[in-house]
N, C-alpha and C positions, 0 to 999 in steps of 0.2 A: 417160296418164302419160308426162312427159319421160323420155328416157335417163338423165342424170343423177339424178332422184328415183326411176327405178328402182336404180341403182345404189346411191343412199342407205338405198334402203329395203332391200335385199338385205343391205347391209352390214352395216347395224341387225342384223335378222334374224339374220345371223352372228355377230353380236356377241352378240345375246341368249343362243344355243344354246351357244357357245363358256364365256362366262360365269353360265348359269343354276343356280342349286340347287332350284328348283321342280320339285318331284317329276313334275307332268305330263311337263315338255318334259325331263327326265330320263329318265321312261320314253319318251318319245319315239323320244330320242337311241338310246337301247337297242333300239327295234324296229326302226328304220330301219337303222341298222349292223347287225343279227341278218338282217333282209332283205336286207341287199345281201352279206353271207356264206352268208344262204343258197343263192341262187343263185350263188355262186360254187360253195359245195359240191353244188350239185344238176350244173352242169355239169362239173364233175369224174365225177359219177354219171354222166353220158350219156358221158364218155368209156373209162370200166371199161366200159361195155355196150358199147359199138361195139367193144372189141377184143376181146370174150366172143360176138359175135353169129354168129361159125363157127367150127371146130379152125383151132388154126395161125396165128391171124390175125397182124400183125405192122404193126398199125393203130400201136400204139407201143413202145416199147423195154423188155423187161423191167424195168431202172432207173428209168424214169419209170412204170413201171404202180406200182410198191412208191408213189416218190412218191405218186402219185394216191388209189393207198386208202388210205396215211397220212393225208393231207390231206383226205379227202371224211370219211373217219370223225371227224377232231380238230374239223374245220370245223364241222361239221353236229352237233355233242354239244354244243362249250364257245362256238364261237361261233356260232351260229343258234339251236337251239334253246334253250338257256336264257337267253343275252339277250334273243329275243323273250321268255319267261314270265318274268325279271326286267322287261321292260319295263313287261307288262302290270299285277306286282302294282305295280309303281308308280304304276303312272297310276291303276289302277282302287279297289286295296286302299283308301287315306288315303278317299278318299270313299265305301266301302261301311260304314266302322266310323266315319264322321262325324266326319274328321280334317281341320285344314286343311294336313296338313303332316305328313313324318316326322318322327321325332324328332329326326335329323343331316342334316340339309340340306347340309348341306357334306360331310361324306363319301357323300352321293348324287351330289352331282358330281363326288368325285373316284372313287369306285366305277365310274361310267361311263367315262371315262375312261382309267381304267388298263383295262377290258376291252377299246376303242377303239385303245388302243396295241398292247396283248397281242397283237391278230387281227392287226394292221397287220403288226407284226414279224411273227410267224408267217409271213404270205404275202412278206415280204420276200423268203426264203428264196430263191423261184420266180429269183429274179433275183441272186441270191449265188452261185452254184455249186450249187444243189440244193436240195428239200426236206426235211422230212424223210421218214424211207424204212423206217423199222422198225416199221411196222403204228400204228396209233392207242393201243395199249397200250404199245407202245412197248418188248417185251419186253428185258431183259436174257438173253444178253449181245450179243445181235445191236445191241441202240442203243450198245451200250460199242463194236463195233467197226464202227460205219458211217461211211465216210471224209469227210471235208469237215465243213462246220457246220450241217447241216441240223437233224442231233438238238438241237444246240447253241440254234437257233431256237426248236426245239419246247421246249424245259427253260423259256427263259428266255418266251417267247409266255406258258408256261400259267401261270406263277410271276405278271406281270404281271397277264393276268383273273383268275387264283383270286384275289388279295387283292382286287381289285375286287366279287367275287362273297360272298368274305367279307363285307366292309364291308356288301352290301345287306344278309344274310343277318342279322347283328345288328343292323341297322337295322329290320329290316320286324319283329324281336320286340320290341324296344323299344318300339315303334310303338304293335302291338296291344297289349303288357301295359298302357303306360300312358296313350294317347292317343283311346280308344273316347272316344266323344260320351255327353253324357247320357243313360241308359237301358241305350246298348248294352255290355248285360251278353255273357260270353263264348258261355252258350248263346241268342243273340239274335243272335249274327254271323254274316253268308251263307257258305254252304259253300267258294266261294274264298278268303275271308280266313280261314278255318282252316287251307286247304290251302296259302296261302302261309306262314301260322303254323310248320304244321309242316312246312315243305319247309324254312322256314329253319333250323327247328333240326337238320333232316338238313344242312345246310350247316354251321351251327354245327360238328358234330362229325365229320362226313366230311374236308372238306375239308385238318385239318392231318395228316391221314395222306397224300395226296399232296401236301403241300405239302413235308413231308418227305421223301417220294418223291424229288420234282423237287429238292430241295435235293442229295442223294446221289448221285443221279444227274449234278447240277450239279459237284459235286467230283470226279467218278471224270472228267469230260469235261475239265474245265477245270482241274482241278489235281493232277491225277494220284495221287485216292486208291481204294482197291481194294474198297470194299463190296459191288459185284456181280459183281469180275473173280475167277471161281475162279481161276486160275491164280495170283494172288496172296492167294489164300485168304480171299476173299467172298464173296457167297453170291447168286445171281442169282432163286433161289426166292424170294427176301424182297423185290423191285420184284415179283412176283407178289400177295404177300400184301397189298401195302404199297397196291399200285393198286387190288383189288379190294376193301380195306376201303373206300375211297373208292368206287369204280367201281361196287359196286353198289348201294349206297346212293344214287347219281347217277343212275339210273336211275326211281328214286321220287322226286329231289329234283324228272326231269320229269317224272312221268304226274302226280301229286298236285295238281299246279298244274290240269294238264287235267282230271283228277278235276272240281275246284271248277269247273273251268270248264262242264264238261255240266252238275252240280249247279245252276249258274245257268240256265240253258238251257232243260232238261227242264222244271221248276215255271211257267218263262214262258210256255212255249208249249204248255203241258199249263192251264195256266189252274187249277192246283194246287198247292196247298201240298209242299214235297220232300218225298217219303214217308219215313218212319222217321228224319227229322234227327238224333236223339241217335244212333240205329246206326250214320249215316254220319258222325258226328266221331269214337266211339270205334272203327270203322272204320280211318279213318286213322291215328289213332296206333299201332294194332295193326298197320299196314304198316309203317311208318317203325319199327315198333320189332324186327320180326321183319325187316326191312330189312338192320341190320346182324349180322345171322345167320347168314347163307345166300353169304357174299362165297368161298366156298372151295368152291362148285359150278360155279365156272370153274375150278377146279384140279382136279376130281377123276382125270386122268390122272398127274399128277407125282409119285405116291407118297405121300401124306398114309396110308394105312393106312385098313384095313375099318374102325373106331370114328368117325374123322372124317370119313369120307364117307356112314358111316350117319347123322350129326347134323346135316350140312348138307344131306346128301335129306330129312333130314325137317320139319328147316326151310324151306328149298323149297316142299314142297310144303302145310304150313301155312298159308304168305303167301294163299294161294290162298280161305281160307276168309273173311277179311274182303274182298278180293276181289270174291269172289262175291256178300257182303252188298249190296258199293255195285251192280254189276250189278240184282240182284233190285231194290232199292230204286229204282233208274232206272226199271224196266217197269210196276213198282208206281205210280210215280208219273204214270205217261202213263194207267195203268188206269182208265175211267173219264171220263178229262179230255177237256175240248174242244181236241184236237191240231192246229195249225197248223204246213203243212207248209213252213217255211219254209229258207232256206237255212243258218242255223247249227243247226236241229232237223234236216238231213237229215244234217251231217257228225256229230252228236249221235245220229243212227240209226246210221249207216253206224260210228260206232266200237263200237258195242256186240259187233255179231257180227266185225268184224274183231278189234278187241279181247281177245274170248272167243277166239280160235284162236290167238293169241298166248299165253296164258296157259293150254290146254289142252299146248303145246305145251314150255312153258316146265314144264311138270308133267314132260311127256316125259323131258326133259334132265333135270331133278332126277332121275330114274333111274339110280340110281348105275354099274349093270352096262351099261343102254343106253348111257347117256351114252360110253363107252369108243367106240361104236360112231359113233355124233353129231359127237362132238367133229371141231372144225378141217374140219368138212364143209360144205357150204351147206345144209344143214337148220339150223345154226347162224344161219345169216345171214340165212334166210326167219324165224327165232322173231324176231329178235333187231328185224326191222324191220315183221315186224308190233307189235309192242311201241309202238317207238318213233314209226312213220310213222301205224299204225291206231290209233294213243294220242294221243300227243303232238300229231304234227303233225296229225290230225282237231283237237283240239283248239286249234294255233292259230290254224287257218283258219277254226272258228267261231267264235272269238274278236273276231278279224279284222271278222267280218260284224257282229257281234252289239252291239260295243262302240265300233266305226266311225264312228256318229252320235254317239257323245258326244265320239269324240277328236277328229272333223276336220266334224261340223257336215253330214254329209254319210250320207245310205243309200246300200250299194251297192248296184247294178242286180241284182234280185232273179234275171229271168230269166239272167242272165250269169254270178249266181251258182250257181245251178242248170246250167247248164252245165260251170262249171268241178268244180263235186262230182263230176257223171257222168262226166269226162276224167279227174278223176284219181283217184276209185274205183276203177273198172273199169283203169286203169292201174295204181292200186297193187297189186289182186290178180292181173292179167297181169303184173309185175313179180315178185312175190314169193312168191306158191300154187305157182308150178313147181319153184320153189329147193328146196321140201321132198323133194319129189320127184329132185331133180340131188341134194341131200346123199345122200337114202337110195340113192343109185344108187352112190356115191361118190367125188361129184367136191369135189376139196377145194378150198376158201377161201383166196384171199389166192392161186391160183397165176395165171400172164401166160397159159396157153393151155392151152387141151386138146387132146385126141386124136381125129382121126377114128374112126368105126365103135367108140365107146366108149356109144352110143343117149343122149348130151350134147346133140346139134346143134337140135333142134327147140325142147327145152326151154331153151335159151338164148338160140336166135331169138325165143321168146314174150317172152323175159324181155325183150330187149331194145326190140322194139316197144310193149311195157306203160310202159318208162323213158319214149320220148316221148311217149304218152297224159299219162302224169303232167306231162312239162315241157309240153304244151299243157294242161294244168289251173292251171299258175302263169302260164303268158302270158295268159289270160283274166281271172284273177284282178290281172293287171298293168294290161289293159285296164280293168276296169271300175273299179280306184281312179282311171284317168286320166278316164277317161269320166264318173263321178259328180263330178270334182272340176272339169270343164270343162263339163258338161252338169247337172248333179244340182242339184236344190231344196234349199235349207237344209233341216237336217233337224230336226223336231216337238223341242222337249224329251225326251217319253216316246213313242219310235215303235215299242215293241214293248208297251204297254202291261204297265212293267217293276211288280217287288216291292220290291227294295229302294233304298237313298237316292242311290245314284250317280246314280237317271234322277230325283233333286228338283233337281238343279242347273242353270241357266241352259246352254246353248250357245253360246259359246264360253265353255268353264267360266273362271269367274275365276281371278284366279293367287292367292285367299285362299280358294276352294273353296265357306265358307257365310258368308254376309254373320251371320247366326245362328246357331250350332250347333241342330240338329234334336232335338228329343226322340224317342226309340225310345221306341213301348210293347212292343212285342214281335217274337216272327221274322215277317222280310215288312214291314218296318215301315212302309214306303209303301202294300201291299196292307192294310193296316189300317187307314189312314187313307180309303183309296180304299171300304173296306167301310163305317166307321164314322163315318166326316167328311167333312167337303169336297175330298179326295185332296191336300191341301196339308197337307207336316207342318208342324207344332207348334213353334214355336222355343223351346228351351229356354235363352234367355239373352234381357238387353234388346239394341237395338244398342248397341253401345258400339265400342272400337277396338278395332282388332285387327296386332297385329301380327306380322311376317314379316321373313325376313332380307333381308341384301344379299344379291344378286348377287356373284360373285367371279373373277375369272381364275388362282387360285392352284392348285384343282383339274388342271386343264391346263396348268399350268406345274411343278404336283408331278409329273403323269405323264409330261411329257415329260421329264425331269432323267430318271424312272428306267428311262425304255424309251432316251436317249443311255447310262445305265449297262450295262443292258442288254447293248445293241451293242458296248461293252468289255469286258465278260464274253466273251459270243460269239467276241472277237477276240485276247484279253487272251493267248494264248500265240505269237499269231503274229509277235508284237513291240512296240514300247513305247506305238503309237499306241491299242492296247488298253487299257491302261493308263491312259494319260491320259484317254481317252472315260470310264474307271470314275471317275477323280477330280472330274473335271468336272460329270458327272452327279447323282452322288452330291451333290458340294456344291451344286448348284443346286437339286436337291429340298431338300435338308435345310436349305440357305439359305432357299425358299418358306414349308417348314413352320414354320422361325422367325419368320417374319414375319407368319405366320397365330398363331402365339401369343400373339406382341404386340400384335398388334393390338385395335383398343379399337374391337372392330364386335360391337355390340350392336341390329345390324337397324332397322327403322323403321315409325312406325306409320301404318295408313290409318288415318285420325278418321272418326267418325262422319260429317262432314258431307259427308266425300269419298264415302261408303258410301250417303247420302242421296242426293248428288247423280247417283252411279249409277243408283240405283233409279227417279230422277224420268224 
């Protein structure tokens, strides 16, 4: 290939990404910028441990350490881990409930988007005079009074991806309530697209309580009003209350995704149907509903009184018992089955009993008396990421492997991946089983050094050598996407010999998903076909046309109007050039939006004989 038609074709390429509303290369767009945030925040994580790896160390400056666990915690919650599991329900959701398409195409692009802006700003920061530096919670009144515009970044970063993360969230319910394929009825849908169901509607109702948050906190910074400055008689408990209605409900918006994600996993490679399916949907709903219950067992030191920290220990420790349903029902379902031990079944092992000690632990802390003892200690921080790293991120490293061949046409290198599981296994519990042990000893959270001959020093060193076990389990897992994409065999249609309709579609999936919508007879609906018929489903329509939207570049020219507004917020007191950055901004989005109103784009069809000539 010429230089020149390489350049054409890049170009293309960029233009395609830039202006797509196709949910595939939408979730795309969201795993790959979730990946390239994550190891930004994973390296921030190896630089907390390198100055935690002896007492005293003075690797970096009190100032930049605050920066840093500001930034690894915001990083690794709003943009990595849940842009990777928004990416995933995108791509994968629409084709497991036999959709060609969400139901807003257009604010799937501009959803992405403004999350894409949101992280950008955010790391701006690094190069502004500072990050921000008051913890990932961001308490009040320590962000009311941290100097420069760091906090400033973080208000306006999270304002940007939350309404991005909004938009998917009533997108992806829209979706399933009214876009299911012929057949597929709600108890007929794979346990992901439940789990993305009801992850959205914890989004649906979480997210305008920080959205309010960051609005007040927006005004106390930038326009000098006094909602959480006591001094001027506001009340700083209420960013407490305000965060953790959202905050821990965001906590299930990510395991739930993961949830669905084993769910898929387990029944594939167990060669069995999910055990107990109805327990594990009304399962979920029973978390996400005790979810927002239990948000004031992060407070129980501030004085809430013995009646409300009796209600939320024992909400706490309730959550535990659907919980345990989905656990029991995972082991249930391998009972039995012809188990193949492959690489997304072993991060599907490996979360179980990680998982479990996060959630025995998380029992601990809902202890209301204990907890006094717990709190702001690293016993916090060892619950908190087996949680999230033994959940979540298990989950979307076997995602990753499992769903790889449908996204990029490609299996990763099985033995590589098995490698990179044992690196960063065995690194996540050398990383984070010690911590339990440094909180109950009582070394606290969030501090730049500790103290000699305080018996800290071993159990930090472990900590710290487990950090790069784990970052050598992401450089392999780096390796072997580059190595399958330079070396690897197209990969089969169905190469895990799947159950449901996502593994009926061609490779490289079309950009209209089914040339026919599929009939569902029932759960499994491709393993019924594969039991009952010729393993090819059933199309439930004739061919005929089908149509799709445009393409559009108005998405990315709305988000950028509101991340230049943004930056004039941010700057808007330091004199008039803020100002004008707001005005400009402003009207350029709200200029785009109008011109997406008007517009007279009502999409275009593939015809039949286009859809023919594919096939021939």
């Amino acid at each position: 290939m010429s230089t020149a038609t390489q350049k054409r074709s890049f170009s293309a390429a960029l233009w395609d990404y830039l202006t797509t509303v196709d949910h595939k290369k939408v979730g795309i767009l969201y795993m790959a910028f979730g990946a390239f945030f994550f190891i930004l925040g994973g390296l921030e994580a190896l630089i907390i441990r390198i100055q935690l790896v002896k007492p005293e160390n003075d690797f970096i400056s009190a100032g930049f350490y605050n920066e840093m666990i500001t930034m690894h915690g915001t990083t690794m919650i709003f943009f990595a881990a849940m842009p990777i599991l928004i990416g995933l329900m995108n791509y994968i959701m629409p084709l497991q409930i036999g959709a060609r398409d969400v139901a807003f195409p257009f604010l799937n692009g501009l959803g992405v988007w403004l999350f894409i802006m949101g992280g950008l700003l955010m790391n701006v920061s690094w190069f502004t005079g500072g990050a921000p530096d008051a913890g990932w919670t961001n308490y009040a009144p320590l962000s009311l009074q941290s100097p420069g515009h760091g906090i400033n970044y973080y208000v306006m970063g999270l304002q940007l991806s939350g309404a991005g993360t909004l938009m998917s969230g009533i997108n992806f319910i829209v979706t399933i309530v009214l876009m299911r394929g012929p057949g597929m009825t709600y108890m007929r849908m794979p346990l992901f697209s439940w789990t993305t169901l009801v992850a959205s509607i914890l989004i649906l109702f979480a997210f305008p309580a920080f959205t309010i948050a960051l609005f007040l906190m927006q005004f106390d910074r930038m326009f000098g009003s006094a909602f959480f400055d006591i001094a001027l008689g506001g009340n700083s408990i209420i960013w407490q209350h305000l965060f953790w209605i959202f905050g821990h409900p965001e906590v299930y918006i990510l395991i739930l995704p993961a949830f669905g994600i084993f769910s898929e996993i387990f029944p594939t490679f167990s060669k069995k149907r999910l055990f107990g399916y109805t327990a594990m949907v009304f399962a979920t709903f029973l978390i996400a509903f005790l979810g927002f219950m239990v948000w004031a067992h992060h407070m129980f030191t501030v004085g809430l009184g013995p009646v409300a920290n009796a209600i939320f220990a024992i909400g706490t420790m309730a959550i535990a018992v659907p919980t345990g349903i989905k656990i029991f029902n995972w082991l249930l379902t391998m009972w039995g089955g012809s188990v193949a031990i492959t690489t997304p079944m072993l991060y599907a092992l490996g979360f179980i009993p990680s998982f479990t000690i996060g959630g025995m632990t998380g029992v601990m802390l809902g202890a209301t008396v204990a907890d006094f003892q717990y709190h702001d200690t690293y016993f916090v921080i060892a619950h908190f990421h087996y949680v999230i790293v033994g959940g979540v991120v298990f989950g979307i490293l076997a995602a990753m492997h499992y769903w790889w061949p449908l996204m990029f046409n490609r299996v990763l290198n099985d033995k590589l991946g098995k490698l990179e599981f044992w690196l960063f296994f065995i690194g996540f519990h050398l990383t984070f089983f010690i911590q339990h042990f440094l909180g109950l000893m009582g070394m606290p959270r969030r501090y730049w050094v500790f103290l000699e001959n305080q018996g800290l020093d071993l159990g930090n060193a472990i900590s710290t050598v487990g950090a790069f076990f784990m970052a050598a389990g992401v450089i392999v897992f780096l390796y072997n996407v580059v190595y399958s994409y330079v070396k690897g065999e197209a990969a089969p249609q169905d190469p895990w010999d799947g159950r449901t309709l996502e593994w009926t579609v061609p490779t490289p999936v079309p950009f209209y998903n089914f040339k026919q919508l599929p009939l569902t007879r029932g759960l499994d609906p491709l393993w019924i076909e594969k039991m009952e018929g010729d393993g090819k489903m059933k199309p439930a329509e004739p061919l005929a046309d089908i149509h799709m939207p445009n393409n559009s570049i108005l998405p990315f020219l709305i988000s950028s109007g509101f991340t230049l507004a943004s930056f004039g917020f941010i700057y808007q007191l330091d004199g008039p050039v803020g100002r004008i950055l707001i005005y400009i901004g402003m009207a350029f989005a709200i200029g785009c939006m109008i011109i997406r109103s008007l517009k007279d784009d009502h999409g275009y069809n593939v015809t039949k004989e286009e859809l023919e000539k594919e096939g021939a």
